[in-house]
N, C-alpha and C positions, 0 to 999 in steps of 0.2 A: 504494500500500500504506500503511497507517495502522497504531500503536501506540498504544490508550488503555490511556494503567499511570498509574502511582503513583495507584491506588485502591485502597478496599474493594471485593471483587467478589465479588456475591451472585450466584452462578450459576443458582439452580434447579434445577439437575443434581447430585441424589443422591450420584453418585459423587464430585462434588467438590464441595461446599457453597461456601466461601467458601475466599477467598485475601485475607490481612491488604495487603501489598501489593504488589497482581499489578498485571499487562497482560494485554490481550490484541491479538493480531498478527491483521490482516485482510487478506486480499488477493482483489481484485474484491468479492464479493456473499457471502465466507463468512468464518467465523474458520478460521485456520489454525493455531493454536496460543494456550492461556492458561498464564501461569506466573508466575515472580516477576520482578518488573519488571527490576531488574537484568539476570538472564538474558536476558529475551525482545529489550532490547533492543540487547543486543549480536549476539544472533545476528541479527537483522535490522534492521543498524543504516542500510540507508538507508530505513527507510519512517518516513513523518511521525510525529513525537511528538506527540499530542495528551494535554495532562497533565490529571492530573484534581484534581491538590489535595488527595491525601486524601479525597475524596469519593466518594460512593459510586458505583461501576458496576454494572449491573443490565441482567437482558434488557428492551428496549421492550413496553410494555405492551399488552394487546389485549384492544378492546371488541367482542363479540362480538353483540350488538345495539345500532343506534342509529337515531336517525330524525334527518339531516342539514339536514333541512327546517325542524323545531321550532325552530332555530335563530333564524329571525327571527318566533318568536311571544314572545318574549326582551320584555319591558316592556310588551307590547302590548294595548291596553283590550281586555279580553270585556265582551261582552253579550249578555246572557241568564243564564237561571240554569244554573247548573255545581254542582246539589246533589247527582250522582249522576255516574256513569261515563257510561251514556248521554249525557247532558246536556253534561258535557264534551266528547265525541267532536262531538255536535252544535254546538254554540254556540262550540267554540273551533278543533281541529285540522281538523273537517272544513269549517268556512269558510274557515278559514288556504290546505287545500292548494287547494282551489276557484281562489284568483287566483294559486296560482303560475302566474308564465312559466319561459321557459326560463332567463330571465335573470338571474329570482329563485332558482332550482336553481341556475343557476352560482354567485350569490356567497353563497349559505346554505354552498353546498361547500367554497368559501374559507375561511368562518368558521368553520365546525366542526371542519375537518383543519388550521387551525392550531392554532385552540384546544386539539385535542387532541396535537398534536404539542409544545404548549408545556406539555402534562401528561405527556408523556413515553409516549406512545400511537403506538406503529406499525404499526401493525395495527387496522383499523376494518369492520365486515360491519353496511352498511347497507341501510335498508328504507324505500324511495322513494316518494312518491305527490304527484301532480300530475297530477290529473284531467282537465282541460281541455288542458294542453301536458304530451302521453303522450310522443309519439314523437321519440326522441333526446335525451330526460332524462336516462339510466343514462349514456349513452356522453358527455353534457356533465359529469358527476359524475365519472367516468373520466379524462375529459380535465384537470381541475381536480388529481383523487389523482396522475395522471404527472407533471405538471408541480411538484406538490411533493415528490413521493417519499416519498410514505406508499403502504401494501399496503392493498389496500382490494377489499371485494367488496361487489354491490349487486346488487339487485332491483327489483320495481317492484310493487307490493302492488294486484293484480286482486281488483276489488269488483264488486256490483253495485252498490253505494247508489245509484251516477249512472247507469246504465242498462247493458243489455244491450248496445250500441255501444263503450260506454268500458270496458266491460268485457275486451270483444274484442282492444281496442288495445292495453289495459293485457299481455295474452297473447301478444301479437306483439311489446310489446317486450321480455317476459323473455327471447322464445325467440329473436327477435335479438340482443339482448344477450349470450347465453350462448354461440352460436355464435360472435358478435365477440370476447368475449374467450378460446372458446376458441385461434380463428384467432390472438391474439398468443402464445400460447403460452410464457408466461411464469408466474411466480408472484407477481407485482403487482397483476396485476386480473384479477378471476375474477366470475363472473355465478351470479346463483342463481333460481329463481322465487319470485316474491312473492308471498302471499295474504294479505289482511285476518283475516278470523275467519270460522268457521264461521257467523257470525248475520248477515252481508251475501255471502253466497256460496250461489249456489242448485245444485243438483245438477246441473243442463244445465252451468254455467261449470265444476265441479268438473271433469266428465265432459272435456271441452274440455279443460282444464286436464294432465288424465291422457293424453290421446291427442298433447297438443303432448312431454310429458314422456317418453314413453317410447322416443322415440328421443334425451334428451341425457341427458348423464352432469352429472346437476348433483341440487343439493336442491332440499326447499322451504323457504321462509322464511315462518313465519308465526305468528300471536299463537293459542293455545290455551289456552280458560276463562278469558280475563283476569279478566271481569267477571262477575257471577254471572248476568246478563242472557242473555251469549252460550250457558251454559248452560240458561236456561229455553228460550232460543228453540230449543235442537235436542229439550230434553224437547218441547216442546208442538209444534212443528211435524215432528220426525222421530222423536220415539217414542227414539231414543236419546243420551246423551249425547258430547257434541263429541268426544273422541277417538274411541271407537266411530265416530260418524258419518264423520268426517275418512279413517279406516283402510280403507273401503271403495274409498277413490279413489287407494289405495298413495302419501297422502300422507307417511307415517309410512319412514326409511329410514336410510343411513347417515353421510349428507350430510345431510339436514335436518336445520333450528333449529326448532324448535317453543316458543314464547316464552312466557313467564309460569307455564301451567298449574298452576293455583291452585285452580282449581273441578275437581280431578278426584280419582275414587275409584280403588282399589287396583286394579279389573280396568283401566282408563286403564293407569296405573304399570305393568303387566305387559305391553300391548301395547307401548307406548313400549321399555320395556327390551329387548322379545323385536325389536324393531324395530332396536334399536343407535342411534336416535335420540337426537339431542342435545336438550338444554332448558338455558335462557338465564333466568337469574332477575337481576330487576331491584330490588332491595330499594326503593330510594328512589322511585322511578316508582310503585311500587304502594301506599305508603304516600302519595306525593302523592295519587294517586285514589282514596284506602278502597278499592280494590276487592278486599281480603282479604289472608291469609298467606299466602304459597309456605311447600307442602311439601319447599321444597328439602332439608332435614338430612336425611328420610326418604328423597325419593329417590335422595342419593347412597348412604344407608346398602343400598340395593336396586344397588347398583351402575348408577345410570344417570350418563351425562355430563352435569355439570349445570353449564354455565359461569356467569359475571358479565358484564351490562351495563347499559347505562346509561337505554335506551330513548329518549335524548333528553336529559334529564332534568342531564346536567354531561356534559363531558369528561372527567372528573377519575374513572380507575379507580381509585384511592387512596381516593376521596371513596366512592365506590360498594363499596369492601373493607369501610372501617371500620362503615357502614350495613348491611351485610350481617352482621357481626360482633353487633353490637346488637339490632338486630332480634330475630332469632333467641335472645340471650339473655331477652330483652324477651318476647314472646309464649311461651316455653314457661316462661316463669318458672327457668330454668336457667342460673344464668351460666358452666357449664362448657360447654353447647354453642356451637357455631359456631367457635369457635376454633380448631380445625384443619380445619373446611370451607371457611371463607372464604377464607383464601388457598390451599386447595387448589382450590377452582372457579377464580379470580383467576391462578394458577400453573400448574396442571398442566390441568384440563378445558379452560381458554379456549386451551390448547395444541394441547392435543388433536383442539380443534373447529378450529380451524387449519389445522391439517396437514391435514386430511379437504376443505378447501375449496382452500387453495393449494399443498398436497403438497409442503412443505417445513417443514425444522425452524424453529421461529421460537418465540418467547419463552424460551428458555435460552440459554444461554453455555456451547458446547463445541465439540470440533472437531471441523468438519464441518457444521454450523449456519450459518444464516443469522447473517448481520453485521447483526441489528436490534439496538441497543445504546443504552441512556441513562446519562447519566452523572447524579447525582444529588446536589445541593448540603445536604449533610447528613453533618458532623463528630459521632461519638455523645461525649455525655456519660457513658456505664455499657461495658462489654466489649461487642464487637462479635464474634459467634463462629458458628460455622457450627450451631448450635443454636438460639439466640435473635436470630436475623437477621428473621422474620417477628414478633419482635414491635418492633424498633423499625421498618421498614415500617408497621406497622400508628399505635403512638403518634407513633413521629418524624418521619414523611415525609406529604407530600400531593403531589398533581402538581406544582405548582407551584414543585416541589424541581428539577425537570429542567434542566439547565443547559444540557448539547449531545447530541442526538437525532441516532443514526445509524441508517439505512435500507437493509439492500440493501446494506449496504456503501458505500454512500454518505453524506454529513455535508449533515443537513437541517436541522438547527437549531444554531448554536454560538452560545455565551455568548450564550443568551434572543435571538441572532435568529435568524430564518429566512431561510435560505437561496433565493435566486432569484426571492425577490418584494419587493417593496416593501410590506410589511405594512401599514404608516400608510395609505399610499395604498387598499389593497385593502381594508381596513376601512371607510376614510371613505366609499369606494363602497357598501361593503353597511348602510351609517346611510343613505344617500340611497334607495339601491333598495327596504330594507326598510319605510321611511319611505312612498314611494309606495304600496305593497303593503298597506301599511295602511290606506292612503285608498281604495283599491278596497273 
């Protein structure tokens, strides 16, 4: 049993905003009680004190799209031109997943789920591709999130680009995978199916896709409109556009992330919403490849679930708030919007997409709730108050703020290290492995 108190604690939770300086009592994988430090810990005075300094407590963060692999595309020369979204997919990510092995998946895994644990990130839903080495990628990615104790859900993104073959495999392993992690029967690692985009996916894999899906209880994970490419190619090859096309194949649901959608018009937005389907806006990622504005502000204003992630692009959901916050003032020429969407996508949607996939409470602080917990190295300079708490988050904190990451109720990161691995080591490996993966 554990006690982090003598903090500031941003709960998330409506009902109790913040407590100037609380604790909160954990026992196994949930909190059993928040209150004023004092109290809590005399009522439970033999469970560990873990003190916070003053510092801030906060629920762990969650990145609701990521691509774990990009990881070791980090310094690496391209060649070719990259003057367009196309052109990128081409010349950089789809050479990159080409020579992963399995081996390069396992320490991309390491890197990523520390990196983001050392951003105060417990909770990660990623979206996997490694064409050539399919089979037992998810469950190596799997293996890597137990052993550190991060929550994490994955996929494995079926395309055609590389053939109607890899296609197939890529199929067999979502619906293995989903199976497997149903079988552990936990809320740690959960499976979802993977699709690329409507403009490398032909209507025979959809079809496949739809007859593997309709006996599991799972989403789809997949990129819609990113580019305005993948919409010409469903104009000009299917007469309609990508959500339309995609809704015939009951990809659209309640469990599914549907990522980007950027190139889509108001009948889109209607089927999405009438669907309960979630959408995952990535500010920074799309701003890296011009590939357009998310209509994010509008479609939360339509009530749809519109979380935050990162695409690959940082660890750092802090980093991905305040870009999201800008943006949005930045293109509509409004600097009162975004200000209360962004840490509501960041807060409450990337919550909500959550529970839908690991059907447990996780991103607040209350009882009854998962023990996903960071503690946050950040004394305010101005009041700190259960009203203006999302704007020093916003100017005063970055990931990088996170000091000890707890998991499940378990302590994954304390004072900036991580728990049960040898970090140094496991890095210097993924400089080596990524290093070779380059020379392929």
């Amino acid at each position: 049993m554990y006690i982090l108190g003598n903090g500031r604690i941003i709960t998330q939770d409506k009902e109790n905003p913040y407590i100037e300086n609380g604790a909160i009592a954990v026992d196994n994988d949930v909190i059993i009680e928040i209150g004023n430090t004092e109290n809590i810990k005399n009522k439970y005075s033999n469970a560990e004190f873990i003190d916070a300094k003053k510092n801030i407590i906060m629920p762990g963060l969650i990145n609701t799209h990521m691509h774990i692999y990009s990881s070791f595309g980090r310094g690496m020369q391209v060649t070719g031109s990259t003057k367009n979204f196309p052109e990128i997919l081409e010349n950089l990510w789809w050479k990159l997943d080409k020579k992963l092995k399995i081996e390069d998946t396992k320490y991309s895994a390491y890197a990523t789920y520390i990196e983001s644990i050392k951003n105060g990130v417990t909770t990660v839903i990623d979206h996997h591709a490694s064409p050539y080495h399919i089979e037992g990628s998810l469950k190596t990615i799997a293996n890597v999130a137990e052993e550190l104790g991060i929550r994490t859900s994955i996929c494995y993104e079926v395309s055609d680009r590389d053939g109607v073959e890899i296609a197939n495999v890529g199929i067999k392993e979502n619906v293995d995978f989903i199976k497997y992690a149903t079988s552990l029967n936990n809320d740690m690692i959960k499976g979802m199916f993977g699709l690329h985009a409507s403009f490398t996916l032909s209507d025979e894999t959809l079809k496949k896709c739809e007859k593997e899906m309709s006996v599991l209880d799972a989403g789809y994970h997949v990129h819609v409109a990113e580019g305005i490419s993948d919409l010409e190619n469903s104009l000009e090859n299917y007469n309609e556009r990508v959500v339309e096309r995609l809704n015939h194949y009951g990809i659209f649901k309640e469990k599914t992330i549907a990522v980007h959608c950027i190139h889509i018009d108001d009948n889109e937005l209607e089927i999405i919403k009438k669907s309960k389907c979630n959408v995952v806006h990535n500010p920074e990622s799309n701003m890296g490849n011009a590939v357009g504005y998310s209509p994010a502000i509008r479609m939360i204003a339509k009530g749809i679930d519109v979380g935050l992630g990162t695409d690959g692009y940082t660890a750092d959901m802090l980093e991905s708030l305040k870009v999201a916050n800008i943006l949005h003032k930045h293109e509509m020429a409004d600097p009162t919007v975004a200000w209360m969407e962004s840490p509501f996508m960041l807060f409450e949607n990337n919550r909500k997409i959550a529970k839908k996939q690991f059907g447990c409470e996780t991103g607040i602080l209350k009882t009854g709730a998962k023990a996903d917990i960071v503690i946050m190295e950040y004394i305010p300079h101005t009041e700190l108050n259960g009203t203006n708490f999302n704007s020093h988050i916003l100017f005063g904190m970055s990931g990088k703020c996170a000091v000890t990451v707890m998991c499940n109720g378990k302590i994954i990161m304390k004072d900036r290290k991580i728990i049960g691995v040898n970090e140094e080591k496991v890095l210097e490996e993924c400089r080596e492995i990524s290093k070779k993966l380059w020379d392929r």
